[in-house]
C-alpha positions, 0 to 999 in steps of 0.5 A, spaced: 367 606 363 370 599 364 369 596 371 377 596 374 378 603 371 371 606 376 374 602 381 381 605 381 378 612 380 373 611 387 381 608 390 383 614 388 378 618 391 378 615 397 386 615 398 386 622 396 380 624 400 381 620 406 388 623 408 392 630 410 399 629 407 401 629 399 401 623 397 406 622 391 404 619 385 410 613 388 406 613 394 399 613 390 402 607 386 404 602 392 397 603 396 392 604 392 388 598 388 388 598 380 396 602 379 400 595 380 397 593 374 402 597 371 407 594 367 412 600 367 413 607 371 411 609 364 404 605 362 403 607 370 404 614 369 399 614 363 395 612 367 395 616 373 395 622 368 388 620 365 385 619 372 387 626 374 384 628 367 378 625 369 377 627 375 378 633 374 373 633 369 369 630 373 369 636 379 373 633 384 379 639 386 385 635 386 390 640 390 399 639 389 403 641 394 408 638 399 408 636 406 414 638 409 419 643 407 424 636 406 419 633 401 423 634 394 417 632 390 410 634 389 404 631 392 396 630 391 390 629 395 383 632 395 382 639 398 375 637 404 373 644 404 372 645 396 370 637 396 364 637 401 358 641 400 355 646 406 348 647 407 343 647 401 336 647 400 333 643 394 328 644 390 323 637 389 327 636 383 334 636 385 332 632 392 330 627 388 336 627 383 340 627 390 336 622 393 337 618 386 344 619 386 344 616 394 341 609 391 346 609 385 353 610 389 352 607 395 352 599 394 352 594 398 357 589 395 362 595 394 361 598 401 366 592 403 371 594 398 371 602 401 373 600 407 377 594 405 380 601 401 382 606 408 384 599 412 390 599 406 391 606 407 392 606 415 396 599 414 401 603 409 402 608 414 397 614 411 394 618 416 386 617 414 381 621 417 377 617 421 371 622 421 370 622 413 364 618 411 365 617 403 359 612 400 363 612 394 362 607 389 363 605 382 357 605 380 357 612 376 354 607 370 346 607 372 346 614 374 343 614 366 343 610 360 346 614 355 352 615 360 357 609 359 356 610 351 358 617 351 364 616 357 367 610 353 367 614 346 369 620 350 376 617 352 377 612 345 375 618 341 369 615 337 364 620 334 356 618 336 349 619 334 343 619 339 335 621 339 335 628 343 328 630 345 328 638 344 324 640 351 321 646 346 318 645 343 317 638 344 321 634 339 326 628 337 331 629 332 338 626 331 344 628 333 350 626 330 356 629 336 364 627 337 365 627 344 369 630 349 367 628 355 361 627 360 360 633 365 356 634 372 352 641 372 348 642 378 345 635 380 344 633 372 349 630 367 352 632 359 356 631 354 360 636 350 363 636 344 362 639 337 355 638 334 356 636 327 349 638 324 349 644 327 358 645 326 359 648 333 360 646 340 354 643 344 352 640 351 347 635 350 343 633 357 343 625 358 336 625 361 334 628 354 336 622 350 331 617 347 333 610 346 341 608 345 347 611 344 351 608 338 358 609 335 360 611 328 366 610 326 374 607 329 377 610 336 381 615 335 377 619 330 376 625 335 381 629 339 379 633 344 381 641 343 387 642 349 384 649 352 377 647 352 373 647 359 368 643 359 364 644 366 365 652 363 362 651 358 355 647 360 356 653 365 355 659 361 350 655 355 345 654 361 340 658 362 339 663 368 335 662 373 327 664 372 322 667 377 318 662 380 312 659 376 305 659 380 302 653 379 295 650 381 293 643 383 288 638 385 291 633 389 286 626 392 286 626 399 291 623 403 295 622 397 301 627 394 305 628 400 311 631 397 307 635 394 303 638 399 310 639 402 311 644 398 305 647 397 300 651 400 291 648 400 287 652 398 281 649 398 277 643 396 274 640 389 271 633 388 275 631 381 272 625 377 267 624 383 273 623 388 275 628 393 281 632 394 285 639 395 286 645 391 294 647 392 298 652 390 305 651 389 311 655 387 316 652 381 322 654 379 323 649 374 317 648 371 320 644 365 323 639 371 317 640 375 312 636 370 316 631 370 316 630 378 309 632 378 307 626 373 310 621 378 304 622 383 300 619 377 292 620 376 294 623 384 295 630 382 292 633 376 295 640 374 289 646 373 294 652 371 298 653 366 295 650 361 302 648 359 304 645 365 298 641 364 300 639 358 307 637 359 305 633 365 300 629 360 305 628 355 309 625 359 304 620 362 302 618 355 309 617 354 309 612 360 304 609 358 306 607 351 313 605 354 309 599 357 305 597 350 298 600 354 294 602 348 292 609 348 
């Protein structure tokens, strides 16, 4: 995504966001950032159009109402109650993609930019709340490598071709995709499209690609079906959730202390001659969990089940060959 347009999307949200009333596409263009651009109410329109497309894409409730009863033309803004989440309890590997996405979103250089934001919105009369707290930024980028390639082949419609890495069994094989877009289920990105080796449509989770996008073809040489719900359909081809996976580890001592938050000490047993804890944890999403267990590196050894314990290798000999270790 082109930096202006990630700019003018956060404009967006924060206006719409930020305030009670319906704001009119008219409004929306005299206050927020990026819409004077626009050489003519036509070109400011398409614009505005595909915005919404891609928030809505995106998950973001856009809702269209009117303010008051003399109002003669419909308005935006963004619903808080159906924007913001309640309380929730995560799982290791979901806290940590949220703790990710924190570090990713929040920027200081862009922070100015935010408030600068709702300074203009207060300025041109809008009645910002003034208790959201929107640590928004354009930054989307790097939350993982693959996402501005498939975003910007999604919106100029180019086919692209990308190494996905089957979980199981584990495996590398090209996929060659005409994208729709890119969507967020539950803390993790896809892409959507149709598969063109497989002839149907697919999602395809951004952390599972190997090495870089690439582009095939001239823009404009895939079009997006007009009733095609991308967030559905990653929805429905998920998997259901499974019963927790008892898993049983050896953690040094004074080491691992996301771990042993999470799970239960058991005992004690000397590893390698060095002295650590036997715990017992329960994993909702063991394929997750192997690579989160392999973080703690040579601290945390996984005992049962075997398979855990291969994966949590197979990703740290894949660590290590990254960095041209031999081993």
């Amino acid at each position: 995504m082109a930096t202006a347009r990630a700019e003018r999307l956060v404009n967006l949200v924060l206006c719409l966001l930020s305030t009670r009333q319906y704001l009119t596409a008219a409004r929306i263009r005299a206050i927020v950032p990026g819409y004077t651009d626009a050489a003519t109410d036509e070109a400011f329109f398409r614009m505005f159009e595909r915005d919404k497309s891609e928030l809505r894409d995106l998950g973001v409730p856009l809702e269209t109402g009117r303010s008051g009863a003399f109002d003669s033309v419909d308005g935006y803004r963004i619903a808080r109650r159906d924007y913001e989440l309640g309380d929730i309890d995560l799982e290791p590997d979901e806290a940590a993609a949220v703790a990710l996405a924190g570090r990713l979103w929040d920027s200081p250089q862009l922070t100015g930019a935010a408030h600068g934001a709702l300074l203009k919105l207060r300025a041109a009369g809008v009645d910002v709340d003034q208790d959201v707290h929107v640590p928004v930024e354009p930054r989307v980028r790097a939350t993982e490598p693959a996402f501005p390639p498939l975003l910007a082949a999604s919106q100029t419609g180019r086919v692209v071709e990308f190494d996905y890495r089957r979980p199981s069994p584990v495996e590398v094989r090209t996929r060659t995709v005409e994208p729709w877009g890119v969507v967020c289920w539950r803390g993790r990105w896809y892409v959507v499209g149709h598969d063109r080796d497989r002839a149907a449509t697919r999602c395809f989770r951004l952390s599972r690609i190997v090495g870089d996008v690439r582009t095939l073809g001239k823009p404009g040489a895939v079009t997006r079906p007009d009733d095609v719900d991308l967030l559905g359909f990653v929805a429905r081809t998920q998997p259901s959730p499974q019963p927790p996976a008892p898993a049983k580890l050896w953690v040094a001592k004074g080491r691992g202390h996301g771990l042993r938050r999470r799970a239960r000490v058991v005992g004690e047993r000397e590893l390698a001659g060095v002295p650590g804890d036997l715990l017992e944890i329960e994993l909702n999403f063991p394929d997750s969990a192997a690579g989160w267990i392999a973080g703690f590196g040579p601290d945390a050894v996984v005992l049962e089940p075997e398979v855990l314990a291969k994966s949590v290798r197979e990703r740290l000999l894949g660590a290590l060959r990254g960095t041209g270790v031999v081993v």
